[in-house]
KELUMLUM-721123 format. One record per atom (N, C-alpha, C, CB): residue number from 0; residue in three letters; atom name; x, y, z. Coordinates in steps of 0.001 Angstrom, whole numbers, plus 500000, padded with zeros to 6 digits. Atoms other than C-alpha are relative to their C-alpha. Glycine has a CB too. Example, Ala and Ser with C-alpha at 12.3 -4.5 7.8 and 13.67 -1.06 7.14 Angstrom:
num=0, residuo=ALA, atomo=N, u=500890, v=498810, w=500000 $
num=0, residuo=ALA, atomo=CA, u=512300, v=495500, w=507800 $
num=0, residuo=ALA, atomo=C, u=500900, v=501200, w=500000 $
num=0, residuo=ALA, atomo=CB, u=499008, v=500027, w=501246 $
num=1, residuo=SER, atomo=N, u=499180, v=498810, w=499940 $
num=1, residuo=SER, atomo=CA, u=513670, v=498940, w=507140 $
num=1, residuo=SER, atomo=C, u=499230, v=501090, w=500730 $
num=1, residuo=SER, atomo=CB, u=500414, v=500462, w=498585 $
END
This chain:
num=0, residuo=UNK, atomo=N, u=501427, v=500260, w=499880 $
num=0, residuo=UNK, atomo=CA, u=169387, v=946090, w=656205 $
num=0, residuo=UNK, atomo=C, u=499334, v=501266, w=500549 $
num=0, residuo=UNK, atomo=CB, u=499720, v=498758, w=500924 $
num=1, residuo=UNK, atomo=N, u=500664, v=499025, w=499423 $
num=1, residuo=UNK, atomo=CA, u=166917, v=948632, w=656529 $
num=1, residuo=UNK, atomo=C, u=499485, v=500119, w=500969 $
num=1, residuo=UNK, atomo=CB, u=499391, v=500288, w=499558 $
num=2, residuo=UNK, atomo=N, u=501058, v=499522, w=499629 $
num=2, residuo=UNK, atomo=CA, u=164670, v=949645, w=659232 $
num=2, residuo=UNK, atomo=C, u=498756, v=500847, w=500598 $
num=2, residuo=UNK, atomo=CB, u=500088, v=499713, w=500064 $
num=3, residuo=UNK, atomo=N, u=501472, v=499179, w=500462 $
num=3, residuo=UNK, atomo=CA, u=161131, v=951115, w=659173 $
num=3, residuo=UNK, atomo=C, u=499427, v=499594, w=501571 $
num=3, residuo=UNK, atomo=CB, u=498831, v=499183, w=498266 $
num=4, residuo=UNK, atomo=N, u=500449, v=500521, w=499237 $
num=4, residuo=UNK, atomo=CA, u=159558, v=951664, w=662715 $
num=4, residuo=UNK, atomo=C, u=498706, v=500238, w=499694 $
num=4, residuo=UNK, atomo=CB, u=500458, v=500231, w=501055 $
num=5, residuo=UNK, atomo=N, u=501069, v=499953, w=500422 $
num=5, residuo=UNK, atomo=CA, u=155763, v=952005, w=662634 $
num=5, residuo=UNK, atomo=C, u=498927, v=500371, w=501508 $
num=5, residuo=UNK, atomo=CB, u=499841, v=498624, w=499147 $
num=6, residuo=UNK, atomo=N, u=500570, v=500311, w=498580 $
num=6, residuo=UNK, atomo=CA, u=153391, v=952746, w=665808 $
num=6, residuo=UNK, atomo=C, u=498466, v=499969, w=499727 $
num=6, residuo=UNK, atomo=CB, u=500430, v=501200, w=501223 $
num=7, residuo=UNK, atomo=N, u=501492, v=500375, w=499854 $
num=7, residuo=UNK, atomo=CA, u=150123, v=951249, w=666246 $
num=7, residuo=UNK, atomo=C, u=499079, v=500634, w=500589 $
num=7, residuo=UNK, atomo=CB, u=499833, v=499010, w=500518 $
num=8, residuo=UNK, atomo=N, u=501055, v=498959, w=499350 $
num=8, residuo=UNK, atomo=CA, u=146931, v=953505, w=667055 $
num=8, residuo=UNK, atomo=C, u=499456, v=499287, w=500718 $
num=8, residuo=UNK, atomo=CB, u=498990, v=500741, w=499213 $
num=9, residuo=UNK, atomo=N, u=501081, v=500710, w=498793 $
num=9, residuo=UNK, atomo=CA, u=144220, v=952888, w=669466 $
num=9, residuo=UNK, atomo=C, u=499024, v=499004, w=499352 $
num=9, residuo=UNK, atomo=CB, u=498945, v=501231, w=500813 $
num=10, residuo=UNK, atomo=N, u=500467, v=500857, w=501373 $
num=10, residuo=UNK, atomo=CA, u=142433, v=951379, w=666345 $
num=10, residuo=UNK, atomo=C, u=500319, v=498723, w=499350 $
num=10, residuo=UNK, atomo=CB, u=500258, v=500635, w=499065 $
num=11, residuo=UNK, atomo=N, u=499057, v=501027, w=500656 $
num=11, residuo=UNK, atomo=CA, u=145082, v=949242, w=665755 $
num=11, residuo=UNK, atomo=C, u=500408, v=499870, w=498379 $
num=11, residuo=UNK, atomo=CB, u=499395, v=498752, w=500331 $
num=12, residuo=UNK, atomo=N, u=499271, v=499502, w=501235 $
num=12, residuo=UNK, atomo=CA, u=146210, v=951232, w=662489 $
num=12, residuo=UNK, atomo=C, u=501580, v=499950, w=500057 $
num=12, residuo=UNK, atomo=CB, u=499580, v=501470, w=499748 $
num=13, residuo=UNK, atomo=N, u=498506, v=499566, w=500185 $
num=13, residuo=UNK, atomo=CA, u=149497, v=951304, w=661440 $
num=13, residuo=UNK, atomo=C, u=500244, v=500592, w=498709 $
num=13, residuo=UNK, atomo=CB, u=500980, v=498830, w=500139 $
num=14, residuo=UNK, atomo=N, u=499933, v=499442, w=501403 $
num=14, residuo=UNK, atomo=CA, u=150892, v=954031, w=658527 $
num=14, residuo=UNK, atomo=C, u=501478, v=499147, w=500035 $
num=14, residuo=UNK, atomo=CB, u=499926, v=501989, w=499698 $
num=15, residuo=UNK, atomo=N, u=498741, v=500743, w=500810 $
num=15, residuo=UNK, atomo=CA, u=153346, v=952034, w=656180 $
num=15, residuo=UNK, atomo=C, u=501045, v=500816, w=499672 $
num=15, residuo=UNK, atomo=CB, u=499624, v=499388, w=498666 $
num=16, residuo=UNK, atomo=N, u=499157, v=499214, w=500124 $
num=16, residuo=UNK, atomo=CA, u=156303, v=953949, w=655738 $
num=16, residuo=UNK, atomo=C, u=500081, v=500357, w=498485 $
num=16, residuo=UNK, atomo=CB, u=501104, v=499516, w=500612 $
num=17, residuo=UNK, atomo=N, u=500191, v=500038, w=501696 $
num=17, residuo=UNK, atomo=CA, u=156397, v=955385, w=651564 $
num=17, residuo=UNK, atomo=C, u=501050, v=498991, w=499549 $
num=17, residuo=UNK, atomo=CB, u=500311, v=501612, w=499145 $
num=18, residuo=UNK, atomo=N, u=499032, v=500685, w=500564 $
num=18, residuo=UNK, atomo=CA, u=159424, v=953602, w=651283 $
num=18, residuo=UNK, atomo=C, u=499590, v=498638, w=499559 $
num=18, residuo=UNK, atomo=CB, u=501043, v=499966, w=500850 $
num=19, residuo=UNK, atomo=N, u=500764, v=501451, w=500365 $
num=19, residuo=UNK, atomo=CA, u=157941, v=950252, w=651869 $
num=19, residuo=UNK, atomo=C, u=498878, v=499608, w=499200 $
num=19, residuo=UNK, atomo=CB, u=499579, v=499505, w=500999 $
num=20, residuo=UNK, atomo=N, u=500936, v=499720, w=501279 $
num=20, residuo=UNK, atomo=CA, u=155089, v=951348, w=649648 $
num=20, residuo=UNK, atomo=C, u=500055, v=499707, w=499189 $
num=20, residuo=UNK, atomo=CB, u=499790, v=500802, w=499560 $
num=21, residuo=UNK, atomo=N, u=499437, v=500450, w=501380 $
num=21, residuo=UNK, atomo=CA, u=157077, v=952052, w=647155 $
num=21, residuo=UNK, atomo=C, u=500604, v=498534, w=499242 $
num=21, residuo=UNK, atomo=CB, u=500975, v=500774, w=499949 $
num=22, residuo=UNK, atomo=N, u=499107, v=501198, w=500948 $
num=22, residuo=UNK, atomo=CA, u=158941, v=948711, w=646920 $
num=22, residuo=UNK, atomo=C, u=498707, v=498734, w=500382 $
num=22, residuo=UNK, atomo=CB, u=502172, v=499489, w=500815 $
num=23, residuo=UNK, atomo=N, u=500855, v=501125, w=499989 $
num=23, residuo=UNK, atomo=CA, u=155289, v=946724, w=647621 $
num=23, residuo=UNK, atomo=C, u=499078, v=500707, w=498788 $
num=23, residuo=UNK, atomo=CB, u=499223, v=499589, w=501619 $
num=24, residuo=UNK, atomo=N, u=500957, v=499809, w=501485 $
num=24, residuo=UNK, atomo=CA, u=153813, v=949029, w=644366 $
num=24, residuo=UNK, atomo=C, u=498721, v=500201, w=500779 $
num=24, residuo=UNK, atomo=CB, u=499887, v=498460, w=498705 $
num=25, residuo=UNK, atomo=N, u=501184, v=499790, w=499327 $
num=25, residuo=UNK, atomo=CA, u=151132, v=949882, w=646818 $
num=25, residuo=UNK, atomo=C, u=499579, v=501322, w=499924 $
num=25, residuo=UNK, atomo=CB, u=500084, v=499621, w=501284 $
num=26, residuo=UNK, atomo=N, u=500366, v=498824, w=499871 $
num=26, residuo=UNK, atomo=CA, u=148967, v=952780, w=646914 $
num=26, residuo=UNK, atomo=C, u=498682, v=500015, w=500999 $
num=26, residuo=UNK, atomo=CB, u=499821, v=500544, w=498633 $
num=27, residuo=UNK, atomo=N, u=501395, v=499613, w=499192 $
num=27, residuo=UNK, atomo=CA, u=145801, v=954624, w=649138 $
num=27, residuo=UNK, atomo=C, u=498895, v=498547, w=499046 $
num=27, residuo=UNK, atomo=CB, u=499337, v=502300, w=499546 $
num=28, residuo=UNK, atomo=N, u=500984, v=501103, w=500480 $
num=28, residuo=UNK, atomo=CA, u=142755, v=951502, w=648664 $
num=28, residuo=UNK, atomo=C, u=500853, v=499069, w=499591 $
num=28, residuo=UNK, atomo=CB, u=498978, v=500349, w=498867 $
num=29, residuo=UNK, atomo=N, u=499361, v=501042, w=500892 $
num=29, residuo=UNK, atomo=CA, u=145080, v=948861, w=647268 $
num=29, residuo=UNK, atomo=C, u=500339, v=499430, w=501698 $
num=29, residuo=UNK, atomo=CB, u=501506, v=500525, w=498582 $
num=30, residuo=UNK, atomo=N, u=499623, v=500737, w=498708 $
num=30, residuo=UNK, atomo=CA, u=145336, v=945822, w=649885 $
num=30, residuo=UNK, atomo=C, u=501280, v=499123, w=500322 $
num=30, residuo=UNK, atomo=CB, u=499000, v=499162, w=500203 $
num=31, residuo=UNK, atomo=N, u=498761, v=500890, w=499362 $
num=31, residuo=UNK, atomo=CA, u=147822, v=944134, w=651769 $
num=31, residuo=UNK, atomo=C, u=499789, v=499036, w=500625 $
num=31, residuo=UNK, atomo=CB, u=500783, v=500547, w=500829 $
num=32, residuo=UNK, atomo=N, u=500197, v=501134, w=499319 $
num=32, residuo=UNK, atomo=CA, u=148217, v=940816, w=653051 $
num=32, residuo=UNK, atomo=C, u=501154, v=499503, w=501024 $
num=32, residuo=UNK, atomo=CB, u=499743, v=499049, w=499014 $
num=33, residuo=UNK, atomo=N, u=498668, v=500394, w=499027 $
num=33, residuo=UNK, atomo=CA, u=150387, v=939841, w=656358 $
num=33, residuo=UNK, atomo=C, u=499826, v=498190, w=499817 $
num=33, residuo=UNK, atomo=CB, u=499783, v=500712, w=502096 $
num=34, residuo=UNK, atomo=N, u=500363, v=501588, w=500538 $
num=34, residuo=UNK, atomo=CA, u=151165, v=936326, w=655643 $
num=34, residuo=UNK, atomo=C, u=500906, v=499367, w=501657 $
num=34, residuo=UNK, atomo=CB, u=501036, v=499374, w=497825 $
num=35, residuo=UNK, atomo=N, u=499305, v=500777, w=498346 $
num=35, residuo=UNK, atomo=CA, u=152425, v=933884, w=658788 $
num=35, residuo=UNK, atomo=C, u=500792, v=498808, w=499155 $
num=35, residuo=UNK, atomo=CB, u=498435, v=499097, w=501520 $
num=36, residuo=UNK, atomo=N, u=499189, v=501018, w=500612 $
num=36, residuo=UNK, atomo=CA, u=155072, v=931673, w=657277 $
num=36, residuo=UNK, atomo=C, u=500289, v=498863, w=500946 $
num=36, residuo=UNK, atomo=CB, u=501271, v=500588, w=499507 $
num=37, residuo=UNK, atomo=N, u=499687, v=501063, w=499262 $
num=37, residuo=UNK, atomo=CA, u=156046, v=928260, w=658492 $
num=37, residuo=UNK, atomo=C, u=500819, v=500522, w=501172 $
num=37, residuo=UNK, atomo=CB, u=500687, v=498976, w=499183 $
num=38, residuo=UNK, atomo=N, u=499013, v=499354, w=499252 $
num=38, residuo=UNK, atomo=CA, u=159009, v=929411, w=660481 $
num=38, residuo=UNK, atomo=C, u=499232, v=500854, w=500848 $
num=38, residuo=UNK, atomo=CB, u=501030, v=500729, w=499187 $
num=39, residuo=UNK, atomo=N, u=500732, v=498917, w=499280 $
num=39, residuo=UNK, atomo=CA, u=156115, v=932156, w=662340 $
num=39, residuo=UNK, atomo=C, u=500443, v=501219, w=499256 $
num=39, residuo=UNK, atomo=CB, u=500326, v=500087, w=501612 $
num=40, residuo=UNK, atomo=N, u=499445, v=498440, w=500298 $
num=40, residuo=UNK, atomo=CA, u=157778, v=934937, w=660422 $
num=40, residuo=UNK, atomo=C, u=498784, v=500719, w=499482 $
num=40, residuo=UNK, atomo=CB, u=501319, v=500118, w=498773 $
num=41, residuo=UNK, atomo=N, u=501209, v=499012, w=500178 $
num=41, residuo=UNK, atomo=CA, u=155110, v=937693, w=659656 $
num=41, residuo=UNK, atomo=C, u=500863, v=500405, w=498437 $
num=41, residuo=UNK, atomo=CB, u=499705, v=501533, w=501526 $
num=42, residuo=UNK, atomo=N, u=499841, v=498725, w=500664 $
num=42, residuo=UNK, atomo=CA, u=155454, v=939205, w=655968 $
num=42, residuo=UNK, atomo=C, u=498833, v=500563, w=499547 $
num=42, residuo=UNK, atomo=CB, u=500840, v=499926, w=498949 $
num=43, residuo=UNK, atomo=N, u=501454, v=498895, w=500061 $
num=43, residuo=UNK, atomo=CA, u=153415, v=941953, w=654436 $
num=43, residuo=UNK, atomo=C, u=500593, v=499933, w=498623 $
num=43, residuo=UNK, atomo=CB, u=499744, v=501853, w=501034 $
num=44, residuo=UNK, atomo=N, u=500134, v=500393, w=501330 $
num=44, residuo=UNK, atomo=CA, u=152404, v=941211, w=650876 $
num=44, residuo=UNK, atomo=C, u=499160, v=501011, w=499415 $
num=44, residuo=UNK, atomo=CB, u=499461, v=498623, w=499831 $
num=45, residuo=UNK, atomo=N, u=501540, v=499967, w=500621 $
num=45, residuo=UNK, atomo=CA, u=150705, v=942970, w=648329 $
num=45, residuo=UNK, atomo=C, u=499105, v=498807, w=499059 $
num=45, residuo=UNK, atomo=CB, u=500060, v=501184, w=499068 $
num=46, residuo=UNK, atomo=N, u=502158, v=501248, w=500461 $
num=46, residuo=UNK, atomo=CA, u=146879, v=941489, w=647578 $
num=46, residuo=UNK, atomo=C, u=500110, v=500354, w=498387 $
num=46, residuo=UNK, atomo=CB, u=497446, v=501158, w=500977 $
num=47, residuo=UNK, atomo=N, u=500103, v=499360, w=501178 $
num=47, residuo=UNK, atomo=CA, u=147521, v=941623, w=643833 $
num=47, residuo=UNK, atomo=C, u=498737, v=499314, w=499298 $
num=47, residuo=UNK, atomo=CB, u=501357, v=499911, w=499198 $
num=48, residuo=UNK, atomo=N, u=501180, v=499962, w=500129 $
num=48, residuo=UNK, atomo=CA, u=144489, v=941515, w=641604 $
num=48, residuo=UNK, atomo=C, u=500106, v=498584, w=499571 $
num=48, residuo=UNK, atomo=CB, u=499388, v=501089, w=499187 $
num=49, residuo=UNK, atomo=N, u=500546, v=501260, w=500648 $
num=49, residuo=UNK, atomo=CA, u=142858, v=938199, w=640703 $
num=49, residuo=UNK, atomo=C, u=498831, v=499826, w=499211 $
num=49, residuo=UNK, atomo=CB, u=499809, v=499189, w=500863 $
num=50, residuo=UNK, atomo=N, u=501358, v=500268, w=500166 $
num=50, residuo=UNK, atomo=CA, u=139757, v=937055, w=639033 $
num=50, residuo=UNK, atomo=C, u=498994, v=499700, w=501117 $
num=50, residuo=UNK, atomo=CB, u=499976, v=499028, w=499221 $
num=51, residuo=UNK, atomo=N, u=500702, v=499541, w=498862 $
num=51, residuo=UNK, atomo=CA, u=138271, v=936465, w=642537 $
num=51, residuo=UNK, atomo=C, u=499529, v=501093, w=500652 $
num=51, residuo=UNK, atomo=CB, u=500405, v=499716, w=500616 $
num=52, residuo=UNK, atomo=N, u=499743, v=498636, w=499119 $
num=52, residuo=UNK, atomo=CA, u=139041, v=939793, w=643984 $
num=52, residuo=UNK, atomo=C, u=499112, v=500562, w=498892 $
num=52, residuo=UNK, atomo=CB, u=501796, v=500761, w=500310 $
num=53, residuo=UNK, atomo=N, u=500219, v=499340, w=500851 $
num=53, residuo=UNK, atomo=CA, u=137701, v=941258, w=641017 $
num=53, residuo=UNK, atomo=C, u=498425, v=499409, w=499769 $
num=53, residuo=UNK, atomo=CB, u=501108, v=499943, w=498962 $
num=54, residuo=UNK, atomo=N, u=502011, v=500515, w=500194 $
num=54, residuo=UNK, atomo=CA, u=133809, v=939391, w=640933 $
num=54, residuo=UNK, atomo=C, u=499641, v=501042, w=500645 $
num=54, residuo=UNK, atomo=CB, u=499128, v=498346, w=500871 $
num=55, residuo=UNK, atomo=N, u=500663, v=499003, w=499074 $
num=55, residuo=UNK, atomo=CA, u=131532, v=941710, w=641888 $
num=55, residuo=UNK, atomo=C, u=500522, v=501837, w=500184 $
num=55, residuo=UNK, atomo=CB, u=500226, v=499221, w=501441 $
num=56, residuo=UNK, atomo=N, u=499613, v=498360, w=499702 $
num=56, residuo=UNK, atomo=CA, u=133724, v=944968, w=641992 $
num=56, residuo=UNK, atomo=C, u=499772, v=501076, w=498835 $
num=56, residuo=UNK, atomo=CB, u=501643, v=500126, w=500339 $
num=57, residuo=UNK, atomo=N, u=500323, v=499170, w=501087 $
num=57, residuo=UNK, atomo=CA, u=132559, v=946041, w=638625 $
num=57, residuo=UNK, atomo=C, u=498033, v=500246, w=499262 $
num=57, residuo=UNK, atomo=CB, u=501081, v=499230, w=498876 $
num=58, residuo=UNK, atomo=N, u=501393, v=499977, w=500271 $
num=58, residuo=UNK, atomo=CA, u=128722, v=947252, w=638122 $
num=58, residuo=UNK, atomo=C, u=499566, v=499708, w=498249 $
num=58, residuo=UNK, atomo=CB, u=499513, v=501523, w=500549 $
num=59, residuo=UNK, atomo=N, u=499678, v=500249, w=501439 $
num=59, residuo=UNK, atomo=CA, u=127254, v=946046, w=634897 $
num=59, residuo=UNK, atomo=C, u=499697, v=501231, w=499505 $
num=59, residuo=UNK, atomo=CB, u=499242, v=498846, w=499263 $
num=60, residuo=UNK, atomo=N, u=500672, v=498982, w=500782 $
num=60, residuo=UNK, atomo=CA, u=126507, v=948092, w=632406 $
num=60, residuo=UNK, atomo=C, u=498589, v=500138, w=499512 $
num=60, residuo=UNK, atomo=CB, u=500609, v=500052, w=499038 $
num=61, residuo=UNK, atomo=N, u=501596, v=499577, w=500240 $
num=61, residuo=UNK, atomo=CA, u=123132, v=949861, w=631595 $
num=61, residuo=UNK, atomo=C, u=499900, v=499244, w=499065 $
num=61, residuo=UNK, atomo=CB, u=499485, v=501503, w=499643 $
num=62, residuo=UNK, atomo=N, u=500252, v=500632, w=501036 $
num=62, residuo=UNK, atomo=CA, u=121126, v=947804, w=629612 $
num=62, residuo=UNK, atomo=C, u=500266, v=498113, w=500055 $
num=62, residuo=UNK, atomo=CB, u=500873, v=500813, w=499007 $
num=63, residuo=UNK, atomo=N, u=499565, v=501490, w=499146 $
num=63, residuo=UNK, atomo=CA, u=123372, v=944863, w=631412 $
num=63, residuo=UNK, atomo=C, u=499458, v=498949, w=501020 $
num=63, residuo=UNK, atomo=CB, u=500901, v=500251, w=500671 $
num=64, residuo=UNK, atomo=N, u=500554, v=501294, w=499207 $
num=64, residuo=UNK, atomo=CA, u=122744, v=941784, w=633180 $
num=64, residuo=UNK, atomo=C, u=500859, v=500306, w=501341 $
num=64, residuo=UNK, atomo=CB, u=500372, v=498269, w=499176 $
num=65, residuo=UNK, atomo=N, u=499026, v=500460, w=498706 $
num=65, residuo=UNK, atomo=CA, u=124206, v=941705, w=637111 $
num=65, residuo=UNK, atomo=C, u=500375, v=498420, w=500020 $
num=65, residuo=UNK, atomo=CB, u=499166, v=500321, w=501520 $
num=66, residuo=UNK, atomo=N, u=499904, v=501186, w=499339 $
num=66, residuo=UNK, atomo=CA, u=123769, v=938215, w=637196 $
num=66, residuo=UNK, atomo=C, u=500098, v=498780, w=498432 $
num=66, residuo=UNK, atomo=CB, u=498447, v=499861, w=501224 $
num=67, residuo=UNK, atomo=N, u=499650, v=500872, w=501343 $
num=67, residuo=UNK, atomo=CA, u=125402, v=936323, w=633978 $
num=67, residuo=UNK, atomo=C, u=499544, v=498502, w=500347 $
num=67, residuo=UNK, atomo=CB, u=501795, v=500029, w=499585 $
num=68, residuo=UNK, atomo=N, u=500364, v=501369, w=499900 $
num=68, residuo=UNK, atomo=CA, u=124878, v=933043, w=635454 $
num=68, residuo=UNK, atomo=C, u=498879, v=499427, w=500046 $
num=68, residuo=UNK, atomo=CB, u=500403, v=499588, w=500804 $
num=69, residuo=UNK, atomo=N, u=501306, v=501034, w=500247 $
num=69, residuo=UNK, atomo=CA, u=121287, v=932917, w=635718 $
num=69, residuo=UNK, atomo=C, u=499827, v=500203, w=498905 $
num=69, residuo=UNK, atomo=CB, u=498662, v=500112, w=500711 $
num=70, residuo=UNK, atomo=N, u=500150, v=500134, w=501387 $
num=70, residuo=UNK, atomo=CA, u=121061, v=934497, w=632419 $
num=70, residuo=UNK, atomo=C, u=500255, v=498623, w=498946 $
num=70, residuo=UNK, atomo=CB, u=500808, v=500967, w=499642 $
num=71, residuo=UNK, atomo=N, u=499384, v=501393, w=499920 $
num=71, residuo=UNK, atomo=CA, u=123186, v=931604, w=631609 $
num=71, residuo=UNK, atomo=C, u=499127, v=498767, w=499761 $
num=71, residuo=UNK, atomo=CB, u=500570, v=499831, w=501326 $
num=72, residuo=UNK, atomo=N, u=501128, v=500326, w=499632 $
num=72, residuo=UNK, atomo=CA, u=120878, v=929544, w=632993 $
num=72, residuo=UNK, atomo=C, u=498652, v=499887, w=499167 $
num=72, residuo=UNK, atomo=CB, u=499906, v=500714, w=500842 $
num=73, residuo=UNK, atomo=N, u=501129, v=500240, w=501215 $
num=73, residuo=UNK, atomo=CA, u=118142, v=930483, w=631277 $
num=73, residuo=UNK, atomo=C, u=499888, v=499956, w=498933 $
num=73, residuo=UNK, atomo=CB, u=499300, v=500511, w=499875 $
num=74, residuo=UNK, atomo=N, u=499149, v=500097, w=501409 $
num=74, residuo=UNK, atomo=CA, u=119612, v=930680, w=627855 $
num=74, residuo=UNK, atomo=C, u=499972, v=498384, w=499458 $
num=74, residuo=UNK, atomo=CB, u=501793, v=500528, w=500295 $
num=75, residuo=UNK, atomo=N, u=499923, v=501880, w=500619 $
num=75, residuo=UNK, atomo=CA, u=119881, v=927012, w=627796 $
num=75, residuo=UNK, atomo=C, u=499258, v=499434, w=500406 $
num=75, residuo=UNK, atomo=CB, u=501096, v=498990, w=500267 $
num=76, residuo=UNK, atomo=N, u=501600, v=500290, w=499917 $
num=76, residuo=UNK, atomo=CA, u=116873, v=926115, w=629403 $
num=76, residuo=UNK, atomo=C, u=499053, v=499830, w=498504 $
num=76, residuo=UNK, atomo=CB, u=499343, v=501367, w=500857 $
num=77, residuo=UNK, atomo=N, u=500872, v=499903, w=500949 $
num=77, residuo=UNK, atomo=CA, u=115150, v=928052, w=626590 $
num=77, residuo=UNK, atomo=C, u=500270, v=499208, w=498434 $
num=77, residuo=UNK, atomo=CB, u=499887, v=501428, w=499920 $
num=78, residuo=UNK, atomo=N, u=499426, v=500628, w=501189 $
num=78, residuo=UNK, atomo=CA, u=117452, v=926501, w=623953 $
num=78, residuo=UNK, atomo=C, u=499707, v=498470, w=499694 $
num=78, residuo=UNK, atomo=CB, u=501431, v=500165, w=500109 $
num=79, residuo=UNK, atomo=N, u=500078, v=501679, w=500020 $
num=79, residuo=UNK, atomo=CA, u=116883, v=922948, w=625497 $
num=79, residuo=UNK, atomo=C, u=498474, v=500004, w=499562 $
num=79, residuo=UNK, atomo=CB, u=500353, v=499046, w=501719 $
num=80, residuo=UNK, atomo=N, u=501772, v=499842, w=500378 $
num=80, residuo=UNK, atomo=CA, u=112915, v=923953, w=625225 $
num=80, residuo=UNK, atomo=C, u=499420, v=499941, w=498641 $
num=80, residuo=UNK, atomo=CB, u=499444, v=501398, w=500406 $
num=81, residuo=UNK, atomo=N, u=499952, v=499610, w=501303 $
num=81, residuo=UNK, atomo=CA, u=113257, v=924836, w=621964 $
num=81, residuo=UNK, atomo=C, u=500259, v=498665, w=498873 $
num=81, residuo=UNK, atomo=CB, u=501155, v=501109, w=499965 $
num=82, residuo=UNK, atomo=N, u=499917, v=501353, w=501188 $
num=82, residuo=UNK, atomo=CA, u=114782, v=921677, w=620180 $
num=82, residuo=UNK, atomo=C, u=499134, v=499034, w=500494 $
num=82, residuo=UNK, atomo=CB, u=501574, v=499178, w=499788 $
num=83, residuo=UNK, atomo=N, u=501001, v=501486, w=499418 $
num=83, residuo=UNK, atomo=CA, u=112306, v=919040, w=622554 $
num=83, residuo=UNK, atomo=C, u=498915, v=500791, w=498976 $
num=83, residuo=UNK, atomo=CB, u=499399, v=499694, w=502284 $
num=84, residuo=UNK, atomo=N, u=501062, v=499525, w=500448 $
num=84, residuo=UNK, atomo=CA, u=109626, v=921387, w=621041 $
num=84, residuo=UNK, atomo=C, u=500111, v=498876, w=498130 $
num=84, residuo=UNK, atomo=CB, u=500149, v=502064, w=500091 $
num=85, residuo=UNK, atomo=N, u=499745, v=500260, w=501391 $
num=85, residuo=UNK, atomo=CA, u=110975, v=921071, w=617297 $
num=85, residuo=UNK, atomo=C, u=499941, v=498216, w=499998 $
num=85, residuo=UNK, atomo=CB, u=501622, v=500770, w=499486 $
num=86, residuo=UNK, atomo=N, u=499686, v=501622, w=499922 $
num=86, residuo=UNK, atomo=CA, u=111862, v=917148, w=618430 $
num=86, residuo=UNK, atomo=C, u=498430, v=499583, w=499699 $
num=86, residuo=UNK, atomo=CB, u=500725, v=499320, w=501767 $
num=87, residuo=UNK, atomo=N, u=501241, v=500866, w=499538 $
num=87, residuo=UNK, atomo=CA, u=108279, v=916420, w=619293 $
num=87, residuo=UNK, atomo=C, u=499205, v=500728, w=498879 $
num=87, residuo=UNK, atomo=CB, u=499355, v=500139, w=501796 $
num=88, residuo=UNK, atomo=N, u=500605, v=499339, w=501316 $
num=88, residuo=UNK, atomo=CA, u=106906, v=918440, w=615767 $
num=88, residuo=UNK, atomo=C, u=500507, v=499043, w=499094 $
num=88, residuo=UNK, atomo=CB, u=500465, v=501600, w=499600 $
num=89, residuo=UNK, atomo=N, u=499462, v=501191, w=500874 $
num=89, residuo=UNK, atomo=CA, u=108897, v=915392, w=614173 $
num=89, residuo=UNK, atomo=C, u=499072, v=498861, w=499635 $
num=89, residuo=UNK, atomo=CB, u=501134, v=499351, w=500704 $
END
């Protein structure tokens, strides 16, 4: 069994050793998660990407909407507006 000591700053930083890096596929910006297991045991996970993690971290594009859902939103509004209109031309 390996181990990796680590010392905690005044900050309460700690640098990860590369080794352990390497075998969590981690790099600089990429997050980690200490998890508390039943038992109390502490591990250190990587935060791999999700569709959660990922809302919001991408700007739209020019020309783009930020906010799909009200678009959304109003899209079917105007659509529902649209056939009562045609309904009531009946």
């Amino acid at each position: 069994m390996a181990r990796y000591v680590s010392t905690i700053s005044s900050k309460g930083q700690v640098t990860i050793p590369a080794d352990i890096r390497r075998k969590l596929g981690v790099n600089a910006q990429d997050k980690i998660a200490f998890v508390v297991t039943e038992n109390e045991r502490i591990e250190l996970r990587a935060e791999r990407f999700t569709l959660e993690t990922a809302i919001g971290s991408i700007e739209a594009l020019p020309g783009e909407s930020a906010d799909l859902d009200r678009e959304i939103k109003e899209a079917t509004e105007e659509a529902i507006a649209r056939k009562m209109r045609r309904l009531h031309r009946q």
